[in-house]
Each structure stands twice: as C-alpha cells, then as structure tokens.
C-alpha positions in Angstrom: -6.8 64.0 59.9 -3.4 63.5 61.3 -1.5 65.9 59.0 -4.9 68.4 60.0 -4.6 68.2 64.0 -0.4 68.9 63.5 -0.8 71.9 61.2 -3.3 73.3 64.1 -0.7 72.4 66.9 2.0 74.2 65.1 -0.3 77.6 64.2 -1.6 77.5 68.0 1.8 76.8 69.0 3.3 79.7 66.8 0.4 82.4 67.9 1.0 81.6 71.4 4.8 82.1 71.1 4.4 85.4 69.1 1.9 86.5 72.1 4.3 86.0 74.6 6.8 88.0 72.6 4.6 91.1 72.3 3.6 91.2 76.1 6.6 90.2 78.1 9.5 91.8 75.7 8.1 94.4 73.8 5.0 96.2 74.6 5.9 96.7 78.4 8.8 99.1 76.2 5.6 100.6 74.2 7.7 98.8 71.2 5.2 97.9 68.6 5.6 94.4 67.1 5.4 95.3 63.8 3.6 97.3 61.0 -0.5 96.8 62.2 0.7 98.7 65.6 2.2 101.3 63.8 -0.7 102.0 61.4 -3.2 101.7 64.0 -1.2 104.7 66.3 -1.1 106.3 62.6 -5.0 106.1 62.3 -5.6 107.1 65.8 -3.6 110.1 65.5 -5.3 111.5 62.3 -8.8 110.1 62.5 -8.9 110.1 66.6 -10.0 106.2 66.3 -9.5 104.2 69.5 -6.1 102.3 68.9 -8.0 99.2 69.9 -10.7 99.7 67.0 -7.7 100.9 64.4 -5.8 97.4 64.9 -8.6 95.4 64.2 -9.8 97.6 61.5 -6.5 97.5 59.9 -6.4 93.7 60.2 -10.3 93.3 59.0 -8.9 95.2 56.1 -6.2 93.2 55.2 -8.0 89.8 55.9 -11.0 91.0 52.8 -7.8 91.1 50.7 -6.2 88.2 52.2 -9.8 86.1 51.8 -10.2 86.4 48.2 -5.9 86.2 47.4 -5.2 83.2 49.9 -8.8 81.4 49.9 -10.7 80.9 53.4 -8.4 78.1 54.9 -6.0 80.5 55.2 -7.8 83.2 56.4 -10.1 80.8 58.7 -6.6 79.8 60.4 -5.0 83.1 60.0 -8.5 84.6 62.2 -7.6 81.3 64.8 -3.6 82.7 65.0 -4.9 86.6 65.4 -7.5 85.7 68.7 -4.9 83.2 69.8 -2.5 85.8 69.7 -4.6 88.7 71.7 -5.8 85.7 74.5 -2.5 84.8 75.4 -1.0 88.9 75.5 -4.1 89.7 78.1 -3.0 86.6 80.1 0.8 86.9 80.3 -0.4 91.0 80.6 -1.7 89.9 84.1 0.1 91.8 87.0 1.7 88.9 88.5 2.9 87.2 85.2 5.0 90.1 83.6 8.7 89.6 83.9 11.5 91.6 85.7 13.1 93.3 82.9 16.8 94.4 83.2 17.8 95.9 80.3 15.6 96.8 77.3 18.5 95.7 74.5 18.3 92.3 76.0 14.0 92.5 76.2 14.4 93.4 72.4 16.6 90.8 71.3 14.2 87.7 73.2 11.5 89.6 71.6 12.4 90.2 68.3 14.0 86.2 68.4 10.5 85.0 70.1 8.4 86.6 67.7 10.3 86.2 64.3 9.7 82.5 65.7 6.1 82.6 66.3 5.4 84.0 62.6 7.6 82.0 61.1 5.7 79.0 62.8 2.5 80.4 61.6 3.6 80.7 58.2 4.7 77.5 57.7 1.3 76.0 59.1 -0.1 78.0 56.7 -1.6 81.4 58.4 -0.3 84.2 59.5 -0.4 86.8 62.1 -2.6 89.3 60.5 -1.7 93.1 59.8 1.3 93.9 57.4 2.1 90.2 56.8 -0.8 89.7 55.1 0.5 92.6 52.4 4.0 91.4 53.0 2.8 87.9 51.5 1.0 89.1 48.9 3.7 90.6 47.6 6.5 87.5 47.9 4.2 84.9 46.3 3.8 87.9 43.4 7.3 88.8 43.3 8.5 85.2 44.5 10.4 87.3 46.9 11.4 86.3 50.8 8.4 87.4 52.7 10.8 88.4 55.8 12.0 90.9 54.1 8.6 92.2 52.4 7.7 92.5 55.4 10.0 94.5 56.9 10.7 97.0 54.2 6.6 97.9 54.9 6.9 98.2 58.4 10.3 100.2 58.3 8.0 102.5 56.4 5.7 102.5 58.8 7.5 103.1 61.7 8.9 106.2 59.9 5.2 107.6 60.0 4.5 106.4 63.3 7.8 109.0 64.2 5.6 111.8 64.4 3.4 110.7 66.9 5.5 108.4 69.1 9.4 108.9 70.3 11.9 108.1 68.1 14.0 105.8 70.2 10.9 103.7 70.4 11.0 103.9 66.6 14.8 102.9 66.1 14.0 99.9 69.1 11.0 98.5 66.5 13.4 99.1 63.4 15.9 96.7 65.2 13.2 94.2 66.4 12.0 93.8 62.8 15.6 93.2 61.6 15.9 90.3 63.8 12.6 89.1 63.6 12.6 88.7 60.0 15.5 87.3 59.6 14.7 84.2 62.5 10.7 84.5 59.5 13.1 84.1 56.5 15.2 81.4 58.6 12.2 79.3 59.1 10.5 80.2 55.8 13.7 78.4 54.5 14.7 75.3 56.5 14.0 72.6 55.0 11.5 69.5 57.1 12.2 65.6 56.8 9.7 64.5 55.7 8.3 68.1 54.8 5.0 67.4 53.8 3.5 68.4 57.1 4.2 72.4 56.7 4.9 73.7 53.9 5.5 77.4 52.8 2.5 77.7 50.3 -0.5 79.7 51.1 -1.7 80.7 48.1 -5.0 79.7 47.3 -4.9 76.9 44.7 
C-alpha cells in the first residue's frame, strides 16, 4: 500500500512538473512540447480537425496500442498523468500566473530541463505522458534501446512535417527542446535508486 501511494506521488508529481513546463516556458513561444503537438497541427492542417480534438485523438490512438502492449496499470496511470498534465497547463495558463519572460533561449532551456524532468518522473513511476512516448517506448523495450532517444528521433521527424504549416524557427526551438529534454528522460531513465524497488524503469506488461 506504501510502495502504491509513492508511485502515485511521483507520477502526480512528474505530470504536474511537465505541465508547468508546457505553459510557462514553451507554449507562450507556440513551441510544441514534443511529437503529439506536432501531429495534431499535422492533422488539423490536412483533415481541418480542431487541434484540440487531433491531440486527444492522437493520444486515444496511441493509448489502444499502449493498453494491449503495456497492460491497463499502465495505461490507467498513464490516462491519470495525461488529465493531470492538461489541469495544471489551464491553471498556470491563467492571466495572472504566466511568467515575465526575458529571453526565449533561456524559456527553452527551463523548459526543455523542466519537462525532460517531468517524463522522466513519469516513467520511472511507471506511466507516461501520452502521445509519441507511448511509440517511443514501444520501441526501446523492443529494441532494448534508450527511450530518450526513441523518442526524439520520432518527434525530430515530426517537427520536419509540422515545417510546412508552422515557422521554422519555431521548428528549430522544439528540435533543441527535445535534445535537452531527452537527455535530462535518459538521465533519469538511468540513475540508479537506493533502495530502487520503489520505481523502476519497467512498464511492460508482465
């Protein structure tokens, strides 16, 4: 019960962090945190979908996939991180809470830090933040490869696309957020806990 209640403090913890990255660093720059953002602009552009209904259609997507490869523990708390997520970007979105920001290289960097943080929490407490990481796992537990950089070979793809419907300084901005981010993802994927029975980085469904 113990070991339960921590794991749901860390994923709350990490989904709260990575929302706090998206709204106060990187979306008041129209930077998109990663690959789902991209695909949804993608989908919008050629299907004329709302962008709200194309990111939760790509993430409703991925989580079938992720339902039947992970189990429903993981998806259950993967579901939890995603509406965590989008509750704490429409409160820190409120008009009084956004920050000053001085200079969008420094806004990317405490971004891109905050938010490789945030999923790297989630992953170790056994979820993730939806969208391409869902893929982006699927592929490391295949491949036994690091999912930090699965992840960001998919969305470096993506943002490629996303180039002919958005400008492509915003493009090259995402590009270096994912480089950081995935590297702080593969950090924590990595470090190793004492005593580190509490989170480990297994999701696959046993």
């Amino acid at each position: 019960m113990k070991k339960t209640i921590l794991i749901y403090f860390f994923l709350l913890m990490g989904a709260i962090v990575q929302g706090m990255a998206m709204s106060i660093f990187l979306f008041p720059h129209s930077i998109p945190s990663g690959g789902a953002a991209g695909l949804a602009i993608l989908v919008n552009h050629w299907f004329q979908l709302p962008l709200g209904f194309s990111l939760w259609l790509a993430n409703v997507v991925f989580l079938v996939f992720a339902l039947k490869y992970f189990g429903y523990t993981w998806t259950f708390r993967t579901i939890l991180a995603v509406a965590t997520t989008s509750t704490t970007v429409s409160l820190f979105s409120i008009k009084y809470l956004i920050v000053p920001h001085v200079n969008i290289i420094l806004d990317i960097v405490a971004g891109a830090i905050l938010f490789g943080v945030g999923v790297g929490i989630l992953i170790r407490a056994g979820a993730s933040s939806g969208g391409m990481v869902i893929p982006a796992l699927m592929i490391a537990t295949y491949k036994n490869w690091s999912p930090g950089k699965v992840m960001m070979a998919i969305n470096l793809c993506i943002f490629l696309l996303t180039s002919i419907v958005i400008d492509y300084k915003i493009v090259i901005y995402a590009i270096i957020c994912q480089f950081i981010s995935t590297n702080i993802i593969d950090f924590i994927y990595e470090l190793k806990f004492n005593p580190s029975s509490f989170l480990t980085p297994s999701w696959r469904k046993k």
